[in-house]
SERO-731301 format. One record per residue: x, y, z of N, C-alpha, C in turn; residue in three letters. Coordinates in steps of 0.05 Angstrom, whole numbers, plus 5000, padded with zeros to 4 digits. Atoms other than C-alpha are relative to their C-alpha. Example, Ala and Ser with C-alpha at 12.3 -4.5 7.8 and 13.67 -1.06 7.14 Angstrom:
// SERO-731301
501849765000524649105156501850245000ALA498449764999527349795143498550225014SER
// end
This chain:
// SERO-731301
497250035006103391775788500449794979UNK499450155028106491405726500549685012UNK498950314995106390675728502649854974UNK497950135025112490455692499349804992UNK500750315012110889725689498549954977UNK501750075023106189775640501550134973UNK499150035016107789805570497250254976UNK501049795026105590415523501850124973UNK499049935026105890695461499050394990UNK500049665006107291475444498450104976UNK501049915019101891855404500250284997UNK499949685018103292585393501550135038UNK498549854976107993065445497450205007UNK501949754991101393545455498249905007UNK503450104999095193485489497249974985UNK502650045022088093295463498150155005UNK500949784997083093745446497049955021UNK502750064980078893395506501450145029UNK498349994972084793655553500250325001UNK499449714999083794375577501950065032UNK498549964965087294775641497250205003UNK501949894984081795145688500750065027UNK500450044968080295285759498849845005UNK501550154985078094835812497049994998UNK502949974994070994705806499150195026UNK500749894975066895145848498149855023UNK499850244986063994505881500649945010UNK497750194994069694195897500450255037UNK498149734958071894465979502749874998UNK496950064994078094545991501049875026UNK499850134966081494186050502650195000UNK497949804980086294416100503149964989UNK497749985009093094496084501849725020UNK498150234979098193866115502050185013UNK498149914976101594066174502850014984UNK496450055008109694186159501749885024UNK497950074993115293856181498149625009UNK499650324988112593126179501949864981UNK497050165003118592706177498949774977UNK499850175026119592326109501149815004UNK498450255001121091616114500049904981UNK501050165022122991226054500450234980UNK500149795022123191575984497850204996UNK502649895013116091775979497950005024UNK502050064989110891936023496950104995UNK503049935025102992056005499350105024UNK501149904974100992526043497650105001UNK504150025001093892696023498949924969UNK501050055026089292395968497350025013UNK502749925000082992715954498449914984UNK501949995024076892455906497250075005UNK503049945010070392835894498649954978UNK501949985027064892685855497750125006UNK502649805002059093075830498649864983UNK500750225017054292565810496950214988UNK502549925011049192925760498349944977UNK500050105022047492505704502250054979UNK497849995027051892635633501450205012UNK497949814986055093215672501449885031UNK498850154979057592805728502550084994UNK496849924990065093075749501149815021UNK498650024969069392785799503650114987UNK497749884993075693145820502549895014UNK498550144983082592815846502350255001UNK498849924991087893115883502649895013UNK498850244977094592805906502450205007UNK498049884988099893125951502249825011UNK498150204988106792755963501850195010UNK497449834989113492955996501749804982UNK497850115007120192745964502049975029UNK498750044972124492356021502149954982UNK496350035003130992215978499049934969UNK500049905030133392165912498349814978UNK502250125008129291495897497749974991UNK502749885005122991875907499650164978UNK500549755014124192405851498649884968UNK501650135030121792005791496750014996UNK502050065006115791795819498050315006UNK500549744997114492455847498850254977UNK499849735014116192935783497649914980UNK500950085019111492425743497149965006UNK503050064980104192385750497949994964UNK502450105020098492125699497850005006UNK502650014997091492145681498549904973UNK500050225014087891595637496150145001UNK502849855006081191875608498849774971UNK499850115027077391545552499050284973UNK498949885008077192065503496750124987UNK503850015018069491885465498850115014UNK502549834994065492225519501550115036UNK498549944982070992525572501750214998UNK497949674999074593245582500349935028UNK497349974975079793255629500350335002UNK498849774984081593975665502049995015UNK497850034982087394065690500650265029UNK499849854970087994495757503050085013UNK497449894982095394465788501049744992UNK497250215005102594135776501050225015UNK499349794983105294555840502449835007UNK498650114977111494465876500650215026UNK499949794972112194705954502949985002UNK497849944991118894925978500550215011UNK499449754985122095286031497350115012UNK503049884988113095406051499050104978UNK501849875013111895685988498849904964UNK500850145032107795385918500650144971UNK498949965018110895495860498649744966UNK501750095024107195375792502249774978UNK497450035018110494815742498149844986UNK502050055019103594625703500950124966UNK499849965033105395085650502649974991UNK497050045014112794915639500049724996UNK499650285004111294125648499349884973UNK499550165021112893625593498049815001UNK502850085002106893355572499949744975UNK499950125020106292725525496749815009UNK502250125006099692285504501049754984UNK499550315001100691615512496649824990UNK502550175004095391015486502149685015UNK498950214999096590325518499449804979UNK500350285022098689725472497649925004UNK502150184992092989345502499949795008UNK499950304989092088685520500049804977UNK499450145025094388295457498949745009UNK499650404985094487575495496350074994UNK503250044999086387715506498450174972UNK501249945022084888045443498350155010UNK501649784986082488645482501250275002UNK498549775004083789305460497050224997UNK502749724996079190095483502050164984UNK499049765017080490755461501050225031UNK498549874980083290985532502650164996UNK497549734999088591595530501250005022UNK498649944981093491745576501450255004UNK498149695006096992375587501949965030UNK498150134982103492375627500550314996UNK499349784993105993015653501850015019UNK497549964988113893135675500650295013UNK500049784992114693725727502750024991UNK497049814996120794245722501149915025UNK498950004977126094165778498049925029UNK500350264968123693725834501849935019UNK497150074983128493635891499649835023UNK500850124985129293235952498750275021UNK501149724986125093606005497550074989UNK501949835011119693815962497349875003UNK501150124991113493755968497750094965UNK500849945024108993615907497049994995UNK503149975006101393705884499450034970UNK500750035027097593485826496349955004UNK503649985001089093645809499949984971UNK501449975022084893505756498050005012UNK502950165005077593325739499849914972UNK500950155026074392905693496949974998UNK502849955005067293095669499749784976UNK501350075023063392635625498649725019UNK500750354989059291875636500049924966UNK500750135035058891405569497649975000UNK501950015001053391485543497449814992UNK501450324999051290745531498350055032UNK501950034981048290875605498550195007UNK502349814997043691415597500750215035UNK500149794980042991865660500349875024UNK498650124973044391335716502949965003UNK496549994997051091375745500349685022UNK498550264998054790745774502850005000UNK497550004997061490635796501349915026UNK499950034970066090495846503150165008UNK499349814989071090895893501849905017UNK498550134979077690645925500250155029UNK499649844979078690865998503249925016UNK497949974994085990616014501649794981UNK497050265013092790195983501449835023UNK497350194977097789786011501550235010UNK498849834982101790396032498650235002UNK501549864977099790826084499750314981UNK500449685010096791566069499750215023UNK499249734968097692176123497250125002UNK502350075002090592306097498649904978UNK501750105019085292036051496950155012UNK503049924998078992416042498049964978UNK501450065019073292285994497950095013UNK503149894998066592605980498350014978UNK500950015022060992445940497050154996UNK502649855007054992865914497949974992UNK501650035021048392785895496850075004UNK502749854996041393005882498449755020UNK501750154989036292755936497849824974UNK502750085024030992655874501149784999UNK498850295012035492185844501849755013UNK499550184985037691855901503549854992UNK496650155005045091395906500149955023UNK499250174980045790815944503649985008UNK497050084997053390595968500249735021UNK499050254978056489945995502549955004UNK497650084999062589786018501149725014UNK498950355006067289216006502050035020UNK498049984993072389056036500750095039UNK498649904979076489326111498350214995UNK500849635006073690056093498350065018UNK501350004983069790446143497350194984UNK502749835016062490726130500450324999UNK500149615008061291476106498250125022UNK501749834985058792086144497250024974UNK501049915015052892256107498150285016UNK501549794991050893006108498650124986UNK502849955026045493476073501550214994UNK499249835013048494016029497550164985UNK502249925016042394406015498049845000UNK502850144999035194236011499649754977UNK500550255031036593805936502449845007UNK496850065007043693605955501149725028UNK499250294977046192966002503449914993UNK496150114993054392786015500249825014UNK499550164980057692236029503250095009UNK496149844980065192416071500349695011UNK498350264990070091926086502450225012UNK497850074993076492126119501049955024UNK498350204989081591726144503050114999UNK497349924999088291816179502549825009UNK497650205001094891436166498049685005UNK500750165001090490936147501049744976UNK498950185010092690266106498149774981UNK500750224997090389666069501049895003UNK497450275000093289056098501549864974UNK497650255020099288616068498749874972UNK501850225009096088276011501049685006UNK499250224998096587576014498849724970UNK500550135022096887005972497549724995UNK502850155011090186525941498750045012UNK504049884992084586855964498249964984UNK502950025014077686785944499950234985UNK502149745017075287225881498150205008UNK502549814979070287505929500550135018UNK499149834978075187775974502450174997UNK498549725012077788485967502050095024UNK498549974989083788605989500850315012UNK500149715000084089275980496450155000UNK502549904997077489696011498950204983UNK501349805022072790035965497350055008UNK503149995005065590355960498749994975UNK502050005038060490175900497650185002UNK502449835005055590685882498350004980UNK502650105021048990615839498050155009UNK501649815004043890965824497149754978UNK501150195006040690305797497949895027UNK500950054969035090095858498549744995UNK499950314998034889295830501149944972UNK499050175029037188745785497250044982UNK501549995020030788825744500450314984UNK499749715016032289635726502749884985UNK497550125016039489325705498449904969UNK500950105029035988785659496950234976UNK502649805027030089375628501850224989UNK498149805013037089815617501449884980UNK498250105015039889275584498549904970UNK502050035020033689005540499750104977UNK500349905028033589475484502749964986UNK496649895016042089415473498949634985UNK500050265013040088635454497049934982UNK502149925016033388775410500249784985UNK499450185030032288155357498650244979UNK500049915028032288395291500649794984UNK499950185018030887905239502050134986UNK498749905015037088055194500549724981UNK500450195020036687725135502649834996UNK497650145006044087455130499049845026UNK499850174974043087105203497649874985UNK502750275014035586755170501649814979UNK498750085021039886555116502049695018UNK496050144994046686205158497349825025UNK502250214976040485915210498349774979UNK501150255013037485545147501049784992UNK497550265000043985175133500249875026UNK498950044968045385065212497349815005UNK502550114991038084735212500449674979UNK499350215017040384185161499849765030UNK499650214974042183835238498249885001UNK502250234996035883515242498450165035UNK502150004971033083435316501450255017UNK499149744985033684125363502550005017UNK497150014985039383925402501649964981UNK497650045007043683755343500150364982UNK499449805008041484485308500950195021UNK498949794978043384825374502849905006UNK496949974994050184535376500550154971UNK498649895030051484695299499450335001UNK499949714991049885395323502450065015UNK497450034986054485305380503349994992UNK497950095007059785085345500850224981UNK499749845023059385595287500850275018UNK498749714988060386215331501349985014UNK498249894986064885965374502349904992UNK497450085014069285625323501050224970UNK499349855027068686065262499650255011UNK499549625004067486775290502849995024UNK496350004980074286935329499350145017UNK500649874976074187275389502250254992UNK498449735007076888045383497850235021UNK501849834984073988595432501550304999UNK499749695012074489365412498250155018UNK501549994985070489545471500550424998UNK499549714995070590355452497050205009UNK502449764992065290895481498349755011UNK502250174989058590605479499649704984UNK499850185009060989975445501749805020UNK499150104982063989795513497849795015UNK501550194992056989455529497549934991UNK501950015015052989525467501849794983UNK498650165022053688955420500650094964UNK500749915031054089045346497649794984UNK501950145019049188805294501049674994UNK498850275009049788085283500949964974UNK499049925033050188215204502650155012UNK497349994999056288545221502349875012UNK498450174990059088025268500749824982UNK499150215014058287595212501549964976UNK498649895019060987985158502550025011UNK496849884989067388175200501649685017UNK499150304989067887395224501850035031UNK499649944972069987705300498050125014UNK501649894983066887955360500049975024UNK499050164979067587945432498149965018UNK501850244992063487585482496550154995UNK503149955009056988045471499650034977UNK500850105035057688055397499749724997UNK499950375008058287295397497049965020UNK502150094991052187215450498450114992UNK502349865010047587705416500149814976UNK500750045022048887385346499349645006UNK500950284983048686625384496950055003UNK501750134990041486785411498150094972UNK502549965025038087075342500849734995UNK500950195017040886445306498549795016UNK501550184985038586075363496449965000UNK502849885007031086355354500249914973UNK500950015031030886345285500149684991UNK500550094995031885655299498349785012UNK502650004978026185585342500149885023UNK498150094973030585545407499450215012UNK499749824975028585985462503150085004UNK497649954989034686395477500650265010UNK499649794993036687025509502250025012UNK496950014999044187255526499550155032UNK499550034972046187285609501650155008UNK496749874995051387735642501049825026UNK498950074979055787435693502550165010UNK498149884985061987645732501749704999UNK497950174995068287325714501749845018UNK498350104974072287475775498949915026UNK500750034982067487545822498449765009UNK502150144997062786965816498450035015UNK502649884984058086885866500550215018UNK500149774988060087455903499050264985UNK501549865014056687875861497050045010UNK501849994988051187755903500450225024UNK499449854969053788245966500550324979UNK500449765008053288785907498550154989UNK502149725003048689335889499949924971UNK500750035026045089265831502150234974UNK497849825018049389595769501049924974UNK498650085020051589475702502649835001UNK497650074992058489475727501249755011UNK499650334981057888885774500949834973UNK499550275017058588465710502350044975UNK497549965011064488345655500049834979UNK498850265022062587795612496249944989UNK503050105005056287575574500549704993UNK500750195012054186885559497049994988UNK502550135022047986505525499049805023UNK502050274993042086095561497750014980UNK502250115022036985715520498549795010UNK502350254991031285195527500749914984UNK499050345008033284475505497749825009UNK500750164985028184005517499150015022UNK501650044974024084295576502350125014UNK497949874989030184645610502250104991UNK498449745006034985175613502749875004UNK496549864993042385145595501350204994UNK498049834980048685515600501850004977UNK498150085014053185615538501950325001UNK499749815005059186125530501650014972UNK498550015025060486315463502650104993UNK496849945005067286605477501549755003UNK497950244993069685975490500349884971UNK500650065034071285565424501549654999UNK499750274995072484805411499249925011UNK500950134973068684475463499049914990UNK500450185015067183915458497149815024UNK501850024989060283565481497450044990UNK501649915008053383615464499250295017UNK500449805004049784275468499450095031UNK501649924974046484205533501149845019UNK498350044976052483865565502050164997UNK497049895004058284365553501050125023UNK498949944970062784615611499650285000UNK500349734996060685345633502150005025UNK498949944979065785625681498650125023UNK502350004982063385675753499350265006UNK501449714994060286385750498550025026UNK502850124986055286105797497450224996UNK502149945000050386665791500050144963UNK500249855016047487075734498350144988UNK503349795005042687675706498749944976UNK499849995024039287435653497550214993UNK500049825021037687935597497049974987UNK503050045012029587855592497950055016UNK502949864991022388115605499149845027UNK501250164982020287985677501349855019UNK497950194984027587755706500250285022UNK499049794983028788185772501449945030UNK498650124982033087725811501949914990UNK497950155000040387355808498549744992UNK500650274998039286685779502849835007UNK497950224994042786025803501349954983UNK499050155013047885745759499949704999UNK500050234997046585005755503549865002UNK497850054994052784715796501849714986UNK498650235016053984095751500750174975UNK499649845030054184575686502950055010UNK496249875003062084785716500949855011UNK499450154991063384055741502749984981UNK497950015016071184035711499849734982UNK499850325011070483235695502349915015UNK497650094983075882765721502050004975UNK498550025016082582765697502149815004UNK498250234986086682155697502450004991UNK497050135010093981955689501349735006UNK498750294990097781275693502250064984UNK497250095004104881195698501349795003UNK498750224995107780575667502349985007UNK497549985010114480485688500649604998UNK498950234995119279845674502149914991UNK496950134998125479665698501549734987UNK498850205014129879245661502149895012UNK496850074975137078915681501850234997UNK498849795000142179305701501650194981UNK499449845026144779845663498850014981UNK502049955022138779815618498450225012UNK501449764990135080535622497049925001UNK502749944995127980525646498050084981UNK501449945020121780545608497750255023UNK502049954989115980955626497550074973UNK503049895009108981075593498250155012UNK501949844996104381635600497350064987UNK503049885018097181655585498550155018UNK502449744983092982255610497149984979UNK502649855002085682375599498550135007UNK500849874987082382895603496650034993UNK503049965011074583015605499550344999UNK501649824991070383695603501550195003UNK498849814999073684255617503849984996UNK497250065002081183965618500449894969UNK500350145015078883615552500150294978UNK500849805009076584285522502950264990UNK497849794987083184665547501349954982UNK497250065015088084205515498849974968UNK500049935026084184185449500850264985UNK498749825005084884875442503350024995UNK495449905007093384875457499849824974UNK499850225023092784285407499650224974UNK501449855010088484785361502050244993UNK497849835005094185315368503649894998UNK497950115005100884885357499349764996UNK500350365012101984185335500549955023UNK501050214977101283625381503749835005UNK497650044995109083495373501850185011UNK499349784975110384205400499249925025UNK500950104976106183975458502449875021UNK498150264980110183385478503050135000UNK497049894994116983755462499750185024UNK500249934971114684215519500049835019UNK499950164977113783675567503349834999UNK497050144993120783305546501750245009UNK498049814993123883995553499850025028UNK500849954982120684095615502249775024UNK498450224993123683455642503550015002UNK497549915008129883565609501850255021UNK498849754997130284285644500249965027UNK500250124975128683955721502649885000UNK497550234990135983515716499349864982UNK500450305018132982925680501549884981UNK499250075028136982605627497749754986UNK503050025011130182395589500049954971UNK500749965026129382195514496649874996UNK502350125009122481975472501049764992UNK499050295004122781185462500050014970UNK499850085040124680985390497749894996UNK502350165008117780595389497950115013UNK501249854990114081125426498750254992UNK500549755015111281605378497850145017UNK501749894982106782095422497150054983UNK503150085008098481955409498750235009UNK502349824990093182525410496449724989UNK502750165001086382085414497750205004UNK502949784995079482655408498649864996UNK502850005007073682475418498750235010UNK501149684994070283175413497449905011UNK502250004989062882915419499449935034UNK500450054969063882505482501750265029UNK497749734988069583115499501649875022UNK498150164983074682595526502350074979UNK496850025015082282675499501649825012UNK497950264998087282115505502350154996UNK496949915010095082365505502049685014UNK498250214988099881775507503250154985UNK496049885001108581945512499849675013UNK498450194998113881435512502550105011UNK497549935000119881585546503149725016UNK497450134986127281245560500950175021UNK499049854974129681515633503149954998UNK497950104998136881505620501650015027UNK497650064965139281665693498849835013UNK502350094989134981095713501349684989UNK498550215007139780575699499349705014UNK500150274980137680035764502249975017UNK498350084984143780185792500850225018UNK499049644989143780915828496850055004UNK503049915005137181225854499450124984UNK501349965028131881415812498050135014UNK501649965001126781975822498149944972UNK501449995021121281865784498450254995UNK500549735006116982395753497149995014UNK501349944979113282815798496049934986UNK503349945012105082785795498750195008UNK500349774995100683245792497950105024UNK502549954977095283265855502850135022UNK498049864984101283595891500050294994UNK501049704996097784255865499050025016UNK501949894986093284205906500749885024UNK499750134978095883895965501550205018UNK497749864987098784535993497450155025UNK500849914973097484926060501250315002UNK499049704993098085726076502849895023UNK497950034989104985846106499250075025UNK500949914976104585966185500550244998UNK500849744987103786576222496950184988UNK503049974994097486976221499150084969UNK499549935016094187156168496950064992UNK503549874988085787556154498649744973UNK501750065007084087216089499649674996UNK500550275002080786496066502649934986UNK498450115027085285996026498949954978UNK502050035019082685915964500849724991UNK500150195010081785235941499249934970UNK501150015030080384975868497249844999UNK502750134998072984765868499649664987UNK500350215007070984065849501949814973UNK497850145010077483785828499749705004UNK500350285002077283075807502549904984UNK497050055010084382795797500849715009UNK498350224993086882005794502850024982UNK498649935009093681915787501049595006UNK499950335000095781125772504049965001UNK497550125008102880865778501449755003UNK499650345003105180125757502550054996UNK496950065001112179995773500549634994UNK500450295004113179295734503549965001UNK497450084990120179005748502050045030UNK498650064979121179065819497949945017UNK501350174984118478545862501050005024UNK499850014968117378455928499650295017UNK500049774978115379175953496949955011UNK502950154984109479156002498450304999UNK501649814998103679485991498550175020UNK500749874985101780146015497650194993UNK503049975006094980426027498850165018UNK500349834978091980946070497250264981UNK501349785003086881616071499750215017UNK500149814979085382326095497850024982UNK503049935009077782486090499950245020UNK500049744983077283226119497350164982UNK502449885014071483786103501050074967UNK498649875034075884046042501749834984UNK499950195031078383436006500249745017UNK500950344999078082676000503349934985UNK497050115010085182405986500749705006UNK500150254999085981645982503149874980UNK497550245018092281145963498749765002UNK501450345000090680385946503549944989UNK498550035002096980035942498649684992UNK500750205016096479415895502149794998UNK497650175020102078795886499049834984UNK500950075014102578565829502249744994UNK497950124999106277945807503750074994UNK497549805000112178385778500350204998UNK499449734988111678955815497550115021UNK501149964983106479355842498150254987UNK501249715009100979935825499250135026UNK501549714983099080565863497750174994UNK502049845012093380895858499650245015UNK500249774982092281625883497550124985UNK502849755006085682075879499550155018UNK500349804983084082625901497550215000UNK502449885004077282995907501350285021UNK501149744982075883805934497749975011UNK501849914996070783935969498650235023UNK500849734988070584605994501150224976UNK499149845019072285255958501950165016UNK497949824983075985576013500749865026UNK499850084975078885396080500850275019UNK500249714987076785926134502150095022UNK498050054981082686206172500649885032UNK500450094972080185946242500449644999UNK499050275002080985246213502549974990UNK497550025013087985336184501349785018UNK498350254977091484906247498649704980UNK500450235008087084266221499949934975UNK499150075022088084316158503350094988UNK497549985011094984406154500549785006UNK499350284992094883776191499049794986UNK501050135025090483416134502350074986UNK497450025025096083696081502249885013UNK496550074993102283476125498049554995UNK500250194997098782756131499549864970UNK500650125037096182716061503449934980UNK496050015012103782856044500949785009UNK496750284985106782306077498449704991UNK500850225010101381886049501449934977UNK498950055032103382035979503049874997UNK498050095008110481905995500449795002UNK500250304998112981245978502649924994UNK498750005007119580915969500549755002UNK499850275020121880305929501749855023UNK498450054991125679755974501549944972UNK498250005023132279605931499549704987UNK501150275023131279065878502249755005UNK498050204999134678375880502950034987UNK498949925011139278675841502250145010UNK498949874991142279125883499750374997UNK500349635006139679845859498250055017UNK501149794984136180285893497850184987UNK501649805015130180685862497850135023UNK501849844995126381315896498349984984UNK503049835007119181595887500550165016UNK500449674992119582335903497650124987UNK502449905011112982545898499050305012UNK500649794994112083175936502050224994UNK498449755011114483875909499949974976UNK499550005035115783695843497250054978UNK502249965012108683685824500150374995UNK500649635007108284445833501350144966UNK498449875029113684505767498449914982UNK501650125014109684035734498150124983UNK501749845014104184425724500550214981UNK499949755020107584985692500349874968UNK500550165022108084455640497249954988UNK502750105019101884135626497650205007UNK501349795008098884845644499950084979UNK500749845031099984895567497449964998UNK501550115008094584535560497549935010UNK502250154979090084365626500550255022UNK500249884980088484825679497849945023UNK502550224980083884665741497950175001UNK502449784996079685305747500150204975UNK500149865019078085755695498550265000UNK502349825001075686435691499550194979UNK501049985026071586745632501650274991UNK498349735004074987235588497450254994UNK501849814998072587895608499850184979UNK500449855020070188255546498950265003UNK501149804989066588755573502450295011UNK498149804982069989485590500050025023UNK500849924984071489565654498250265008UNK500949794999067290135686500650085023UNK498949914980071790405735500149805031UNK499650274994072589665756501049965033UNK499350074977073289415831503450125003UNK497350074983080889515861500149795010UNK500650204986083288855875502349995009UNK
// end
């Protein structure tokens, strides 16, 4: 059925000459017809969805089928509209039936339906654009009552993977289905494993003939639960099966071995003899580093078998783009030619280490990087990333944790080294200071950030000026209530140091509702991301936490004396949260930090750690007694952090995950 939400663009009113009409495979079994008269609740109901596959190498088919009812007039859109998304380079579509039932009886509306061939925009923001087709097909007269049916198949595999098939196979949604059946085919010789993720229940498996083996699934008025919100990457919300025809990670890396071949190309010997000017091996392996992931741009055209073949590095370098396996293939020649051990890695963006609970497969992975020998050991670089700042064999890799690498004799997951995606700490201090009455409030802001937060904000820096920056944060302020200006003597400071990969940001601001004589929130901080708790009632999956977060947050209130210092901690399995309360002769500092140390909290512990976040909260809060003076000034520190971030998210984020360059290949359901 048509997904409106997404955003396409119209290429021709007629089909393509990959799109024919046919009969049903003779393969394919037919199922039983759905009982009549079940009662329609709601606009739409799904009343059977079928998928077969016929896994036979380059002729591999699978077949889908979906039957709805129309329950009111709501339903008739999604009903009359139904799509099928093919990629075009090594894929024929058949079309089978656009039926409608009424009154008991099927009535043909395939060959009267309005047929257009859509391409999606793409993904502009990620500079990720295939050659995927769409074809959208509008039935004739649809009414409430009716009951509607739509078949194809889609024959072809890309042929970047030779004769092993791979893939994977949803088995339910968030709303319910009356049935769901699925069946998959395949030669004994050639064998096909299956695993499943997720809620999903195991397959029948039966023998179809002496060459022939099935797997059968169905399921009745079955569901995936509610989704819910921050779950672990590793946990599928929606149940699926993965299928492979791959029988380890070493057949993966000897499938992948020839697509990354060195080839001395004379333009790469050339741009490696300048890059060697560096001197000692660690400074020619950053000037490598730095050259592909500052001067080639990131762009990914991921079409056919260019979805997980790289291109020639001579042409990466000629065309000054490429996306993450053009940039790691042409990264590990100059790296060699260098005389740097190097060979390019696949990982899994979303999944990180859960990538381990899946079946060997191409598919499992989404992203390539670069490891190399430095000095007697192996690091971790990814060349899609760009600015980073650090030497070569300290740069921040996002926490993949595992990965396959791409060379003779590898036939296991390797570890990710867990300091390589250590974020760094990121500090802030907030000066404020009160003056006499009716004089507005000062405050100072200096943030630093190391390593990955350091890296982040060079980039936004890197794409707008550093005075856009800070106008986002006064706006930001501004758009909360605040009446907020920049101090006349406060010009806002960017401080880089790329090598050590520390950034300095200092702001000046006047608080004008902040007079000394009327309360005064001050401005929120930011460890109030992470200080939150799942809402009650029940609920199946983990919370997801942000992994080895390292956050102080400083605040010196100079002109009001006499408040008493306050000081306290919550040390629990999943973070370390500490205040130090400081007086000072005029006034007082606060200090807050806050360490993670878990990645999830499992729902059987939710009770005690909601009781860590309520206590950590009441630590943080703090409130000014009133000044000799007579005013009154708050600290409101909880809640407000959460807005916060959508701010200095221009620039800093806590977790990061790699951009996936890679085509999907009929990609998880998540």
């Amino acid at each position: 059925m048509l997904h409106s939400s997404l955003l396409w663009v119209a290429l021709a009113a007629t089909p393509h000459p990959a799109v024919s009409q046919g009969p049903v495979p003779a393969w394919v079994e037919e199922r039983d017809p759905i009982p009549e008269g079940l009662a329609t609740s709601g606009a739409l109901l799904d009343l059977s969805e079928d998928d077969q596959i016929r896994v036979d190498g380059p002729r591999t088919a699978r077949y889908h089928e979906s039957i709805v009812a129309v329950g009111s007039r709501e339903g008739l859109e999604e009903a009359a509209e139904w799509e099928v998304a093919f990629a075009p380079t090594f894929e024929r579509i058949t079309l089978h039936r656009l039926e409608v039932q009424r009154r008991g009886r099927w009535q043909d509306r395939l060959a009267a339906a309005r047929t257009v061939l859509l391409q999606p925009a793409g993904d502009r923001l990620a500079r990720l654009y295939d050659d995927t087709l769409t074809l959208v097909f509008v039935a004739d007269d649809v009414r409430v009552g009716d009951r509607v049916r739509f078949a194809y198949t889609i024959a072809g595999t890309n042929p970047v993977f030779g004769t092993r098939y791979h893939g994977t196979l949803g088995l339910a949604w968030q709303t319910p289905i009356v049935r769901r059946t699925a069946r998959v085919l395949y030669r004994v010789a050639d064998g096909l494993s299956h695993r499943v993720h997720g809620t999903g229940p195991l397959p029948f498996i039966v023998r179809a003939g002496d060459d022939w083996r099935e797997l059968r699934w169905r399921l009745t008025g079955f569901a995936a639960p509610p989704p819910e919100a921050r779950v672990p990457d590793d946990w599928f919300q929606e149940p699926f099966v993965q299928l492979s025809q791959y029988g380890s990670w070493g057949e993966v890396v000897a499938w992948a071995l020839p697509l990354y071949r060195s080839a001395r190309e004379p333009e790469v010997v050339a741009l490696a003899r300048e890059l060697a000017a560096g001197g000692s091996p660690a400074a020619r392996a950053l000037a490598a580093v730095r050259f592909v992931q500052d001067e080639v741009r990131y762009f990914a055209a991921p079409v056919g078998p260019a979805s997980h073949a790289p291109q020639a590095p001579t042409e990466v370098l000629r065309r000054r783009y490429g996306d993450c396996k053009d940039k790691s293939r042409l990264l590990v020649e100059l790296l060699r030619e260098l005389g740097i051990e190097a060979w390019p890695a696949f990982v899994a963006s979303e999944l990180h280490g859960g990538i381990r609970e899946f079946l060997p497969a191409p598919s499992a992975f989404d992203h390539v990087i670069v490891a190399a020998r430095l000095d007697g050991r192996t690091f971790w670089i990814d060349p899609s990333d760009s600015l980073q700042g650090g030497g070569a064999a300290d740069l921040y890799l996002s926490p993949y944790a595992l990965a396959l690498e791409i060379r003779p004799g590898v036939e296991e997951l390797t570890e990710l080294p867990p300091e390589a995606s250590l974020p760094g700490t990121h500090s802030l201090t907030y000066h404020y200071r009160f003056g006499a009455p009716g004089e507005a409030a000062r405050v100072t802001i200096e943030t630093t950030a190391e390593r990955f937060q350091a890296d982040s904000l060079r980039r936004t820096l890197a794409g707008s000026s550093a005075a856009d920056l800070f106008l986002g944060y006064l706006d930001f302020y501004r758009g909360s209530g605040r009446a907020i200006e920049v101090a006349a003597d406060g010009a806002p400071e960017v401080i880089d140091d790329r090598e050590a990969n520390r950034l300095t940001l200092r702001e000046s601001y006047r608080l004008l509702d902040c007079l000394g004589t009327a309360p005064c929130p001050l401005l929120p901080l930011l460890l109030t991301e992470e200080l939150e708790a799942p809402l009650g009632g029940p609920r199946r999956a983990p919370w997801r936490l942000t992994p080895d977060v390292h956050l102080q947050e400083t605040v010196v209130l100079e002109g009001t004396t006499g408040q008493a210092a306050v000081s306290g901690q919550e040390v629990n399995p999943w973070f370390d949260f500490r205040v130090t309360g400081t007086p000072r002769p005029d006034g007082l500092e606060l200090r807050y930090e806050l360490r993670t140390l878990a990645p999830a909290v499992r729902p059987r512990d939710f009770a005690p750690y909601r009781h860590a976040v309520e206590k950590a909260r009441a630590l943080a809060e703090f409130e000014l007694e009133p000044p000799p003076r007579g005013a009154k000034i708050w600290v409101w520190w909880i809640g407000a952090g959460l807005a916060l971030v959508a701010v200095v998210g221009l620039g800093i984020r806590w977790a990061k995950k790699g951009d996936a360059c890679v085509a999907p290949t009929k990609s998880p359901p998540r």
